[in-house]
TIZADO-972204 format. One record per residue (C-alpha): residue number from 0; residue in one letter; chain; x, y, z. Coordinates in nm, 2 decimals. Layout:
% TIZADO-972204
   num   residu   chaine       c1       c2       c3
   NUM        A        A        X        Y        Z
...
This chain:
% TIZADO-972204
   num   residu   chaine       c1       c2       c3
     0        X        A     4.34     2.11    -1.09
     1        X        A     4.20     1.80    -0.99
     2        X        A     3.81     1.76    -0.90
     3        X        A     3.65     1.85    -0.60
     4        X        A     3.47     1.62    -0.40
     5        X        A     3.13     1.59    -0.29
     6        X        A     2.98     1.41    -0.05
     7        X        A     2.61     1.39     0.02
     8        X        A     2.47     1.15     0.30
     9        X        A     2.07     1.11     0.24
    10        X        A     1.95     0.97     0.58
    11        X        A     1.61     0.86     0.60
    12        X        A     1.47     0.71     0.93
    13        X        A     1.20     0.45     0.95
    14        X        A     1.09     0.38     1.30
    15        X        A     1.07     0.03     1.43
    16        X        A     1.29    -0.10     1.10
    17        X        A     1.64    -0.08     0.95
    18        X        A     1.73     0.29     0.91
    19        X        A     1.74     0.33     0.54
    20        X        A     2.07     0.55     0.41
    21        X        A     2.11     0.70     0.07
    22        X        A     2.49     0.81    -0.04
    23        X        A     2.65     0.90    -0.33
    24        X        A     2.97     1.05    -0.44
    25        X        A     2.99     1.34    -0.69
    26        X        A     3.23     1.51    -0.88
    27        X        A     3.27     1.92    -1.04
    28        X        A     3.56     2.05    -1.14
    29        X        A     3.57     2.39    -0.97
    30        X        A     3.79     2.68    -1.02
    31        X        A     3.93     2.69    -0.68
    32        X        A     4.34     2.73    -0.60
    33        X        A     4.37     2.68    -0.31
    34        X        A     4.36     2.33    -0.27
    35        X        A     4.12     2.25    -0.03
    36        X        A     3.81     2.06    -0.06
    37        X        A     3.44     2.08     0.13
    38        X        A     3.37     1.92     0.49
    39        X        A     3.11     1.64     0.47
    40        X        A     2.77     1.78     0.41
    41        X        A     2.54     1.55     0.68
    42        X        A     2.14     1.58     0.67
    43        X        A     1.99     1.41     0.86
    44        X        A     1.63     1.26     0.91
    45        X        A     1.33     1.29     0.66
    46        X        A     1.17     1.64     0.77
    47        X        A     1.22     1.99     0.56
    48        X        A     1.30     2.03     0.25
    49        X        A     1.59     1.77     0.24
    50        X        A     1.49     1.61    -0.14
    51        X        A     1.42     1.94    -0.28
    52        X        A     1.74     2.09    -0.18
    53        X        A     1.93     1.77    -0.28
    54        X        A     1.75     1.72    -0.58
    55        X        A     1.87     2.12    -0.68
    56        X        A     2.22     1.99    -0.60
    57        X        A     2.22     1.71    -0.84
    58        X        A     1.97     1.90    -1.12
    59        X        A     2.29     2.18    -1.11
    60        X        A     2.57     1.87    -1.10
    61        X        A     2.35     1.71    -1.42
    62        X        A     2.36     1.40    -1.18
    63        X        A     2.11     1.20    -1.04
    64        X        A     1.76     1.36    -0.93
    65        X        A     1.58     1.23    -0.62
    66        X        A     1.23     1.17    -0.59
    67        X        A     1.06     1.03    -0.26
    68        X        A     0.78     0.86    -0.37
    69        X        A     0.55     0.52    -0.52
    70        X        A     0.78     0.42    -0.84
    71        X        A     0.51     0.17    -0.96
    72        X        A     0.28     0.53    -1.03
    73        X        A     0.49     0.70    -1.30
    74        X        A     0.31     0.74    -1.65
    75        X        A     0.57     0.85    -1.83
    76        X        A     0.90     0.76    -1.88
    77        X        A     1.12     0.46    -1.90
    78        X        A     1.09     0.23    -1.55
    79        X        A     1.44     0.01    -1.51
    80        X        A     1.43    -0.21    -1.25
    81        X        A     1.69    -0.52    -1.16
    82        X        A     1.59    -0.90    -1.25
    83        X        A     1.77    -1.24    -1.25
    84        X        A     1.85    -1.51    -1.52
    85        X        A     1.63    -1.75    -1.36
    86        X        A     1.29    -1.62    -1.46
    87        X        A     1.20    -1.54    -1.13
    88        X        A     1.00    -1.22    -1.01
    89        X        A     0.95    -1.34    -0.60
    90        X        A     1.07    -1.02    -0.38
    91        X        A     1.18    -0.63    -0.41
    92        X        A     1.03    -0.43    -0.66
    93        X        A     1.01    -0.71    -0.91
    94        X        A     0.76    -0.88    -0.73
    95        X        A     0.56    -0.55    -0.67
    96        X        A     0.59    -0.49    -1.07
    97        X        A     0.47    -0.88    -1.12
    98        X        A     0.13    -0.81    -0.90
    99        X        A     0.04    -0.48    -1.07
   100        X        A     0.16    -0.57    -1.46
   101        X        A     0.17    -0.95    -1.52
   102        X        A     0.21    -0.87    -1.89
   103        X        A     0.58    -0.71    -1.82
   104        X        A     0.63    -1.05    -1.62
   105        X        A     0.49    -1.23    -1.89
   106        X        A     0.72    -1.13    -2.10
   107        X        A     1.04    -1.19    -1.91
   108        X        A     0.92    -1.53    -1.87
   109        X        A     0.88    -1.61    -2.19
   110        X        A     1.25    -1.48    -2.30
   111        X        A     1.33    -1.71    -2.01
   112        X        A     1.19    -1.99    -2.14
   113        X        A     1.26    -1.95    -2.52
   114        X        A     1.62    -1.86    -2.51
   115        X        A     1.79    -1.80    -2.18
   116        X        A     1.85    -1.52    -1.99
   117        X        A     2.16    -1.33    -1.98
   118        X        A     2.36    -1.08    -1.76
   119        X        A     2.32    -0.72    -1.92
   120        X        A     1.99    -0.80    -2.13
   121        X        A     1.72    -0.60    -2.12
   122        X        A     1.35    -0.67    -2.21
   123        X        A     1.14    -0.38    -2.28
   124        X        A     0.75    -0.34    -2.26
   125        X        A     0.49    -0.06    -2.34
   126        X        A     0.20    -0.02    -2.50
   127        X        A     0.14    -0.02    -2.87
   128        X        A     0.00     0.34    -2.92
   129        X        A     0.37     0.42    -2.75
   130        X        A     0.52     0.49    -3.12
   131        X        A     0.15     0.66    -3.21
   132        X        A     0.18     0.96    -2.94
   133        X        A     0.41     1.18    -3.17
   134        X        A     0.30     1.16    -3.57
   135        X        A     0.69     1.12    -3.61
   136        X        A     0.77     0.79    -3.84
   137        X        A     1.10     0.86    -3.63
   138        X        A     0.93     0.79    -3.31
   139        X        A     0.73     0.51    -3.44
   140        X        A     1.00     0.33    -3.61
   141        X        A     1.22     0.40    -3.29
   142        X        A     0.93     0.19    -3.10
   143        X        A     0.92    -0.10    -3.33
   144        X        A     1.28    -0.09    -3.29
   145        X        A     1.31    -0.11    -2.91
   146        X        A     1.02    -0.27    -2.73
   147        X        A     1.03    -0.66    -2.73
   148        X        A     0.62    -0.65    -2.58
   149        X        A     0.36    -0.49    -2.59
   150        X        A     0.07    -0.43    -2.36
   151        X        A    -0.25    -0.27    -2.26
   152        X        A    -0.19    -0.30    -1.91
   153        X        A     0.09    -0.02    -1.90
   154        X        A     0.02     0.39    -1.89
   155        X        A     0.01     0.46    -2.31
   156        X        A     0.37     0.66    -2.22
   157        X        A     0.53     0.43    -1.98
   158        X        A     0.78     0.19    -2.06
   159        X        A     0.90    -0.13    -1.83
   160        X        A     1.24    -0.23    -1.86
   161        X        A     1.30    -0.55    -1.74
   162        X        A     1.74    -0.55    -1.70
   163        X        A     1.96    -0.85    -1.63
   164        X        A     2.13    -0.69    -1.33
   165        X        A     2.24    -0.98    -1.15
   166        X        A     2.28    -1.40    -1.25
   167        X        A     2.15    -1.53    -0.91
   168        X        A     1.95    -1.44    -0.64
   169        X        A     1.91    -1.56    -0.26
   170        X        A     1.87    -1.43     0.07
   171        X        A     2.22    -1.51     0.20
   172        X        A     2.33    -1.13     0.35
   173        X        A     2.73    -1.23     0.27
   174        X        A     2.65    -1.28    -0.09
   175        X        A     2.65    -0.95    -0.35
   176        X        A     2.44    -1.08    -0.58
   177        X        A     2.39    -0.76    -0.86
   178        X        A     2.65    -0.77    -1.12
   179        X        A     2.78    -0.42    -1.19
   180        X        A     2.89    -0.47    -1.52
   181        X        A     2.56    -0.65    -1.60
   182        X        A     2.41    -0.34    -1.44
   183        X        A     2.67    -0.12    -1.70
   184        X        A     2.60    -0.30    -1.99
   185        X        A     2.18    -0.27    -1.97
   186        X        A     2.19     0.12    -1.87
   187        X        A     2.36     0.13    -2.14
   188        X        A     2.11    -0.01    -2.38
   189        X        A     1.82     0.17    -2.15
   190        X        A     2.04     0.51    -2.30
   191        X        A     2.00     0.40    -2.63
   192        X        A     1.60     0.37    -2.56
   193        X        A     1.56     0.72    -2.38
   194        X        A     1.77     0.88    -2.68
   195        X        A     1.56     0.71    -2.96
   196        X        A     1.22     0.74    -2.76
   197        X        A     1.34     1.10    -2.62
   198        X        A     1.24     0.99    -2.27
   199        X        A     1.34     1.01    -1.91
   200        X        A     1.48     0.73    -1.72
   201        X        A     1.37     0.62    -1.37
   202        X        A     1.48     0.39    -1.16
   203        X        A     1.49     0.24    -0.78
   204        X        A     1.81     0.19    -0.60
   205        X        A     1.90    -0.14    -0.80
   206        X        A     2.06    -0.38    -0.66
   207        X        A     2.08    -0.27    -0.34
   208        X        A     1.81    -0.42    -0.16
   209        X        A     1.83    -0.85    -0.14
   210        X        A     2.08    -0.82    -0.39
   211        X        A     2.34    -0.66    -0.13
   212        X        A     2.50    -0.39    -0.39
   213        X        A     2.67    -0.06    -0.28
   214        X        A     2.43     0.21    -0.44
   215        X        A     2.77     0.41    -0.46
   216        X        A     2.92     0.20    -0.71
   217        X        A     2.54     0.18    -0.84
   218        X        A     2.49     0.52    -0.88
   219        X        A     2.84     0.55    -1.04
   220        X        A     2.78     0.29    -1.28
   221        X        A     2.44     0.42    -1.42
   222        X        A     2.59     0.78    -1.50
   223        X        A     2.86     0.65    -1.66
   224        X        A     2.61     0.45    -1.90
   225        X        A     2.33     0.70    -1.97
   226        X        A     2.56     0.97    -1.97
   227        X        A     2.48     1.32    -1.97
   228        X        A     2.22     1.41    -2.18
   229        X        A     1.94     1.16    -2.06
   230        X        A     1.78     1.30    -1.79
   231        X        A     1.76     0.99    -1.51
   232        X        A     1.58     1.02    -1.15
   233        X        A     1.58     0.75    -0.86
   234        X        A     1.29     0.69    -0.64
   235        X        A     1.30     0.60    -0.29
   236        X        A     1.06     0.46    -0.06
   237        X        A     0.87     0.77     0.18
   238        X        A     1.03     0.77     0.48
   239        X        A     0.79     0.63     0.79
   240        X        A     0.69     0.88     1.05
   241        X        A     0.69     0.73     1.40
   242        X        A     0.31     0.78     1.47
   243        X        A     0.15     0.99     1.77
   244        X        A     0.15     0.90     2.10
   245        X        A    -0.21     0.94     2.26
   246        X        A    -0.21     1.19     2.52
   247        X        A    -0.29     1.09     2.92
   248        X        A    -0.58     1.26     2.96
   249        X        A    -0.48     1.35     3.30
   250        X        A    -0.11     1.51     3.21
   251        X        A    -0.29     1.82     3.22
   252        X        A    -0.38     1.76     3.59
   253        X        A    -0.03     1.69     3.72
């Protein structure tokens, strides 16, 4: 019997901007006979409980999690976010991650200008005490395995990973600038790094933004790499609420 599948559309309005929209495709293989598979399920706009009950949906699918919410304040966990081989950190979350923790820039940089860059490298960054939180010489030796740089300016159970998700980068809205199997090939060390440092994986919808990317081919591409058993969540941006409008204090009169 083949899979079922199922659809979920995540629509989150911003007033005054571009609408943002979240959708994914998932598979489960059901028990069902009779051949027929489930209408569209359609949400739509930011109030209620739509991320909880999503979120429950992928948690019971072992897929993706959703988190509404500021990315840049996680403390624990492993950060993945999208880069080019130019050395360059100017827009997206990049940029934002440039401002707050120069040291993870820093360190890009420098593999920039030493060697090159390449599609499907990653560059990893945390603290030094990361390997010193668990007594295990497992953990530690898993640390001094895994992160290229170290710094004081990250959360002591936080790491960065800067990955090679695209060769290019430009504003040009015709061009798809993330490279899927670059985007492949670094999850798929970032699994290696949550299974050795026995951490989750976060993430922001890579690729997706200036670089143009489908997030369903995206999303599709980072299960596939970190597989099951790493437990991964994206973040998105809170939706906007349209503010009040001020009331005429003479409504009341009319």
């Amino acid at each position: 019997m083949p899979p079922i599948c199922l659809w979920l559309f995540l629509v989150g309005e911003r007033r005054g901007s571009h609408g943002l929209v979240y959708a994914a495709k998932y598979r489960k293989n059901t028990g069902a006979t009779d051949g027929n598979t489930p209408g569209s399920l359609q949400y739509s706009g930011p109030e209620g409980g739509l991320l909880h009950e999503v979120s429950a949906i992928f948690k019971e699918l072992d897929m993706i999690e959703v988190v509404e919410g500021d990315i840049l304040g996680l403390q624990r966990g492993i950060l993945v976010h999208g880069c080019n081989c130019h050395g360059v950190m100017g827009g997206g979350i990049a940029k934002l991650i440039r401002n707050k923790w120069p040291s993870v820039y820093l360190a890009y940089k420098y593999r920039y200008e030493d060697s090159g860059l390449f599609l499907g490298d990653t560059i990893s960054v945390s603290q030094d005490s990361l390997g010193e939180v668990d007594s295990s010489d497992e953990l530690r030796a898993a640390t001094r395995k895994h992160i290229q740089s170290f710094t004081l300016e990250l959360p002591s159970k936080l790491v960065v990973v800067n990955a090679m998700t695209q060769y290019d980068f430009g504003r040009d809205p015709e061009v798809v600038y993330v490279d899927y199997d670059a985007l492949e090939a670094a999850f798929g060390r970032v699994r290696l790094l949550a299974r050795d440092l026995k951490l989750p994986v976060h993430f922001p919808m890579i690729g997706c933004g200036l670089a143009n990317g489908k997030w369903e081919e995206v999303s599709a591409r980072i299960e596939r790499a970190l597989g099951p058993e790493v437990e991964k969540t994206l973040w998105v941006l809170p939706a906007v609420k349209e503010p009040a409008q001020p009331q005429d204090p003479q409504a009341s009169l009319l």
